[in-house]
C-alpha positions as CSV (number, residue, x, y, z in Angstrom):
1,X,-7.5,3.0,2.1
2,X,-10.8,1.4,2.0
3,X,-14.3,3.2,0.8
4,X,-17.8,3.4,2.0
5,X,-20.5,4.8,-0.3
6,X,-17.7,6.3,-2.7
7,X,-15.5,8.0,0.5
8,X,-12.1,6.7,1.5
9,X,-11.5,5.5,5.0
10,X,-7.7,5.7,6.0
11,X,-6.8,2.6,8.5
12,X,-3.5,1.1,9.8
13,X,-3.2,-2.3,10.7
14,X,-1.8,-2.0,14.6
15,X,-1.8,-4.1,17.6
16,X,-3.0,-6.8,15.8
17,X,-6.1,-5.1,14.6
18,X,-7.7,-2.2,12.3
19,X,-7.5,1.1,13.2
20,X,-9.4,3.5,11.4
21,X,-9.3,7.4,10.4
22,X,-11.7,9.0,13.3
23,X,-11.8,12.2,11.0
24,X,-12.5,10.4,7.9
25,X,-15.2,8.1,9.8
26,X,-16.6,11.6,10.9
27,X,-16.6,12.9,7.4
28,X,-18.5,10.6,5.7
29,X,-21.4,10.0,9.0
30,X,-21.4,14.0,9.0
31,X,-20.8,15.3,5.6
32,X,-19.5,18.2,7.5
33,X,-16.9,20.8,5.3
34,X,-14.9,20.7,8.6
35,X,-15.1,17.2,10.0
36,X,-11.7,18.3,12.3
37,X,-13.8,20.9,13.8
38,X,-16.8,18.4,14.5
39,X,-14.5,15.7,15.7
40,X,-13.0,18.5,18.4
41,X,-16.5,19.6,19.5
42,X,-17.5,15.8,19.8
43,X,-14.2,15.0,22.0
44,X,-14.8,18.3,24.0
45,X,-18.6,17.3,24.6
46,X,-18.5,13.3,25.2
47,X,-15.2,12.8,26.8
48,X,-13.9,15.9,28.2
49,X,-16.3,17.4,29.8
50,X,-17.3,13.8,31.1
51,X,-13.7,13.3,32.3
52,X,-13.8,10.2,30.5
53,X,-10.3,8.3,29.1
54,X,-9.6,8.9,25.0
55,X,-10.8,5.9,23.4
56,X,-8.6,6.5,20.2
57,X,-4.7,6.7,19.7
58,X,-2.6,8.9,17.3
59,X,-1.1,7.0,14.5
60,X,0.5,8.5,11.5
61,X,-1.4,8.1,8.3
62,X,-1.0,9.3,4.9
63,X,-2.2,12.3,4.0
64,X,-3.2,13.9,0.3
65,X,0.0,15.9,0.3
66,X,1.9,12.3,0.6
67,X,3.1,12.7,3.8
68,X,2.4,11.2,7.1
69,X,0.9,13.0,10.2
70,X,-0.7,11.9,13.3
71,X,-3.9,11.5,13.6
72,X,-6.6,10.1,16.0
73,X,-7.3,6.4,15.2
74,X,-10.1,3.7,17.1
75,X,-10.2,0.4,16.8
76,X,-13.5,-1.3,15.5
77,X,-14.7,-1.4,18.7
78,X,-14.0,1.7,20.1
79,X,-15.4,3.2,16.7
80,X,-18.6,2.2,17.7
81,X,-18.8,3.7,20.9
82,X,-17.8,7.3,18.7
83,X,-20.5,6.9,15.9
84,X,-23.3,6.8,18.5
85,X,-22.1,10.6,19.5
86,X,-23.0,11.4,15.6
87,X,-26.5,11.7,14.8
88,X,-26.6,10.4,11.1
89,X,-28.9,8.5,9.1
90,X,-26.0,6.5,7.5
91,X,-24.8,5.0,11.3
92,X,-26.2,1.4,11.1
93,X,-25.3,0.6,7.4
94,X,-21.7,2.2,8.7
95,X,-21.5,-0.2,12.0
96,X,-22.5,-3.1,9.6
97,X,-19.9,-2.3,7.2
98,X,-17.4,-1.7,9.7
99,X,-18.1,-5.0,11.1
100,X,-17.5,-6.5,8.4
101,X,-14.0,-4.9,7.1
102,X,-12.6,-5.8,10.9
103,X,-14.4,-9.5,10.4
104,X,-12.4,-10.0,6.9
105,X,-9.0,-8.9,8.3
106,X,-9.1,-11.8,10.7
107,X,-10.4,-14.3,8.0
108,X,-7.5,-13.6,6.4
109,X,-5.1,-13.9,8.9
110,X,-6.1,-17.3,9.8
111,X,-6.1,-17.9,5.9
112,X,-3.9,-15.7,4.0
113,X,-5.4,-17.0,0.8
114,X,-8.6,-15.3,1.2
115,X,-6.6,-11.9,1.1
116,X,-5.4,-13.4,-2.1
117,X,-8.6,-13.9,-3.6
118,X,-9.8,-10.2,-2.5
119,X,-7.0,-8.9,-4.5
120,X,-7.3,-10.7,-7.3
121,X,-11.1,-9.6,-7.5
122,X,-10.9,-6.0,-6.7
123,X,-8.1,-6.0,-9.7
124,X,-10.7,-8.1,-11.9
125,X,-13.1,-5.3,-11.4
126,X,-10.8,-2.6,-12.4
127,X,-10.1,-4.3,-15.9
128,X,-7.0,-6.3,-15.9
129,X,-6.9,-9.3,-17.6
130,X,-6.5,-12.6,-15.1
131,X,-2.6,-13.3,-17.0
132,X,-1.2,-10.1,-16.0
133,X,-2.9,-10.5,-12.2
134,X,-1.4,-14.0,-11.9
135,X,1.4,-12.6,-12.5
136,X,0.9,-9.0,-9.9
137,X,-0.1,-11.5,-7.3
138,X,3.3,-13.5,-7.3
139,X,5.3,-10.2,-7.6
140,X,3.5,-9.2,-4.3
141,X,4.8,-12.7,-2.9
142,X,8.3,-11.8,-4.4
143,X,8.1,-8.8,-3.1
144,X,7.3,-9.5,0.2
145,X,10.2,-11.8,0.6
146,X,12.6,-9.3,-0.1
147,X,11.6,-6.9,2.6
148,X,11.3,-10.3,5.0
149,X,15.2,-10.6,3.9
150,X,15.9,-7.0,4.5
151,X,14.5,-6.9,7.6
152,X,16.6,-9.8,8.6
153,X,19.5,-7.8,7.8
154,X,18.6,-5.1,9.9
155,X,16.8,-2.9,7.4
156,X,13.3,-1.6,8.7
157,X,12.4,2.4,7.6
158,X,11.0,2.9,4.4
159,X,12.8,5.4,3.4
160,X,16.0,2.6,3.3
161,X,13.5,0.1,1.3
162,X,13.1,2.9,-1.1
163,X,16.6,3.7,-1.3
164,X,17.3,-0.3,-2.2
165,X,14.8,-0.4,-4.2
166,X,15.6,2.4,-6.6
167,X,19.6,1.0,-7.0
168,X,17.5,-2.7,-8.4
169,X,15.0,-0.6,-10.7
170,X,17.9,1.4,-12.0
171,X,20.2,-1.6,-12.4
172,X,16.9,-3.6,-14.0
173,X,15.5,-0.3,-16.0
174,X,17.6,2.4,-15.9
175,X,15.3,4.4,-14.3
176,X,14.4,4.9,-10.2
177,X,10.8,4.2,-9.2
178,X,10.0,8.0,-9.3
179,X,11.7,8.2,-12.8
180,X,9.4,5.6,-14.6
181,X,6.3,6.8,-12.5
182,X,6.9,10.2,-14.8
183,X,7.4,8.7,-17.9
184,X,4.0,6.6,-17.4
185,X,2.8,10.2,-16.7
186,X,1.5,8.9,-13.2
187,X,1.6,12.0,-11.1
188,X,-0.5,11.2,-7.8
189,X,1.8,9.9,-5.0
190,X,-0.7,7.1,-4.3
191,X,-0.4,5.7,-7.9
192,X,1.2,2.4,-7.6
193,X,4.6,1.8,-10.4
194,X,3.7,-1.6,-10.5
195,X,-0.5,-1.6,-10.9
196,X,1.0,0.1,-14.2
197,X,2.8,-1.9,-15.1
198,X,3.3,-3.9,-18.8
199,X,3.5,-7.9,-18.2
200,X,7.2,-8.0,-19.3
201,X,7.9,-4.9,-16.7
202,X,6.4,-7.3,-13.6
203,X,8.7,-10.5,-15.3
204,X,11.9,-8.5,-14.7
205,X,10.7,-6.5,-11.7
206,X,10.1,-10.1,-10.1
207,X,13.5,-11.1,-11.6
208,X,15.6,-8.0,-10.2
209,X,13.9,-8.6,-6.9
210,X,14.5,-12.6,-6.2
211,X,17.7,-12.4,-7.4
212,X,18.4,-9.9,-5.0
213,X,16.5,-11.8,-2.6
214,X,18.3,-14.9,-3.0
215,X,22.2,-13.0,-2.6
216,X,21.2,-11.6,0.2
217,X,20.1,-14.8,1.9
218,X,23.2,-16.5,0.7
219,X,25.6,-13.5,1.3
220,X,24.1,-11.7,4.6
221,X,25.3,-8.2,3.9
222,X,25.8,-6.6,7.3
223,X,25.8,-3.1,6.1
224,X,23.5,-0.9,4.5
225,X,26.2,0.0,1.8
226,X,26.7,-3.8,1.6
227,X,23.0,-4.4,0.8
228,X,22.7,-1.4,-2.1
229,X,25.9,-3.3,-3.5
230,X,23.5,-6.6,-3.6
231,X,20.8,-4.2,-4.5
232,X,22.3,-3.7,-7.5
233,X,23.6,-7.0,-8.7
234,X,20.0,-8.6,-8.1
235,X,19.0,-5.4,-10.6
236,X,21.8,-6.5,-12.9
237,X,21.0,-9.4,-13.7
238,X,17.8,-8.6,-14.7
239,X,18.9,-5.7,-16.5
240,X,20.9,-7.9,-18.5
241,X,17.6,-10.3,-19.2
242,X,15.8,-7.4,-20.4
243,X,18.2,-6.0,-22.5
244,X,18.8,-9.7,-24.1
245,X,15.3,-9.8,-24.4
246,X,14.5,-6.4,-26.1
247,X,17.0,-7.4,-29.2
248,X,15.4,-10.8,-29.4
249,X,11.6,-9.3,-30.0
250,X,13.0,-6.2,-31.3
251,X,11.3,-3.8,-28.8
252,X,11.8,-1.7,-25.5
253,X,10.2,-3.6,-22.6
254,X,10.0,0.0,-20.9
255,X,6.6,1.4,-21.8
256,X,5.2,4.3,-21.2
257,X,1.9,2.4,-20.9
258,X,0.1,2.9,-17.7
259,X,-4.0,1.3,-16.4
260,X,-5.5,5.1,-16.2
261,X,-7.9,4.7,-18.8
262,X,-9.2,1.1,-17.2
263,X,-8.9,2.1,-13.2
264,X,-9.7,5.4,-11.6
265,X,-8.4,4.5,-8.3
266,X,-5.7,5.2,-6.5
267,X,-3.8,3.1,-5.6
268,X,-1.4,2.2,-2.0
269,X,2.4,2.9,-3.0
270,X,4.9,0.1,-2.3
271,X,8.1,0.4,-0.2
């Protein structure tokens, strides 16, 4: 999700480029109730009846029910050519902006630190201290070896990351991802666990996770089954830490303490 002027733009990194949400591009040029319907009637009108080639592709996004559909997508370029078809007032500052989101993406592919330093000040703006993003920013990192590892072992739907990851959170917590979501009381689908997260919670959900990591890379589980198994020895280990941990200070490190009150934004879920 990104947003212009207060409306979220859905967009899917494909092909090595952006692809963006042609409904929600339409929404917010058109502030029609029905931007589906005025999409249709622009398709009919400017490439149908012209017998011209679709410029977009259908790509499954996310939708506010949590589930993905297909839906018509343009690349930045391509987007252009469909917001001269809508006669709005908001067009240039959107073509600008546009510009600019694609133009960002490739900064920080060439330097991956830049997407870094975005993070860390989009989270600055929503409240959270700089300790607890230093430390958001490296489970991101952790994170993203882990799913690297998986991958590597032949693991690549999301529904199998989910699976693995519940068996480390319940090894590490006692709880699945969904589980501690509810007792945080987050209820939106596109409320990220971690953004919620206490500082001690990120510590052992780093731990769980490159531990796991680390097994894997030194065992090379060749099955599924065989990587919940690691799953949940990664998770044990750091379910043992926090445990050790909670009668050393005295307190539970699970909290029900969530960033509502600080952020109103929703937030990307994690795999």
């Amino acid at each position: 999700m990104i947003v212009f002027e207060g409306k979220k733009i859905r967009r899917i990194w494909h092909d090595e480029e952006w692809y963006f949400s042609v409904v929600d591009v339409v929404e917010v040029l058109s502030n029609s109730p029905t931007p589906r319907q005025y999409w249709g009637k622009i398709k009919q009108r400017e490439f149908v009846e012209l017998e011209l080639s679709p410029i977009w592709v259908q790509l499954k996004l996310s939708s506010s029910d949590g589930k993905k559909y297909s839906t018509d997508c343009a690349n930045t370029r391509n987007m252009f050519r469909i917001i001269q078809s809508i006669p709005s007032p908001k067009a240039e500052p959107f073509k600008q902006w546009l510009a600019q989101v694609g133009y960002e993406r490739v900064q920080e592919i060439e330097n991956p630190e830049l997407a870094q330093e975005r993070m860390k000040e989009l989270y600055e703006k929503k409240g959270y201290s700089k300790e607890w993003i230093d430390k958001r920013l490296r489970g991101i990192a952790i994170r993203q070896n882990l799913t690297d590892e998986w991958k590597e072992r032949g693991i690549d739907s999301e529904n199998d990351f989910a699976i693995l990851t519940a068996e480390i959170s319940k090894a590490t917590f006692g709880l699945t991802p969904t589980q501690y979501k509810d007792l945080k009381g987050l209820t939106k689908k596109t409320q990220n666990l971690r953004d919620h997260m206490t500082d001690f919670e990120l510590i052992f959900t780093m731990l769980g996770e490159k531990v796991t990591t680390e097994i894997s890379k030194k065992e090379k589980p060749e099955t599924f089954e065989k990587n919940k198994k690691v799953a949940k020895r990664g998770g044990s280990v750091a379910g043992k830490a926090r445990k050790e941990t909670e009668k050393e200070i005295g307190k539970s490190i699970i909290s029900t303490q969530n960033f509502l009150s600080s952020t109103n934004q929703d937030e990307s879920e994690e795999n």
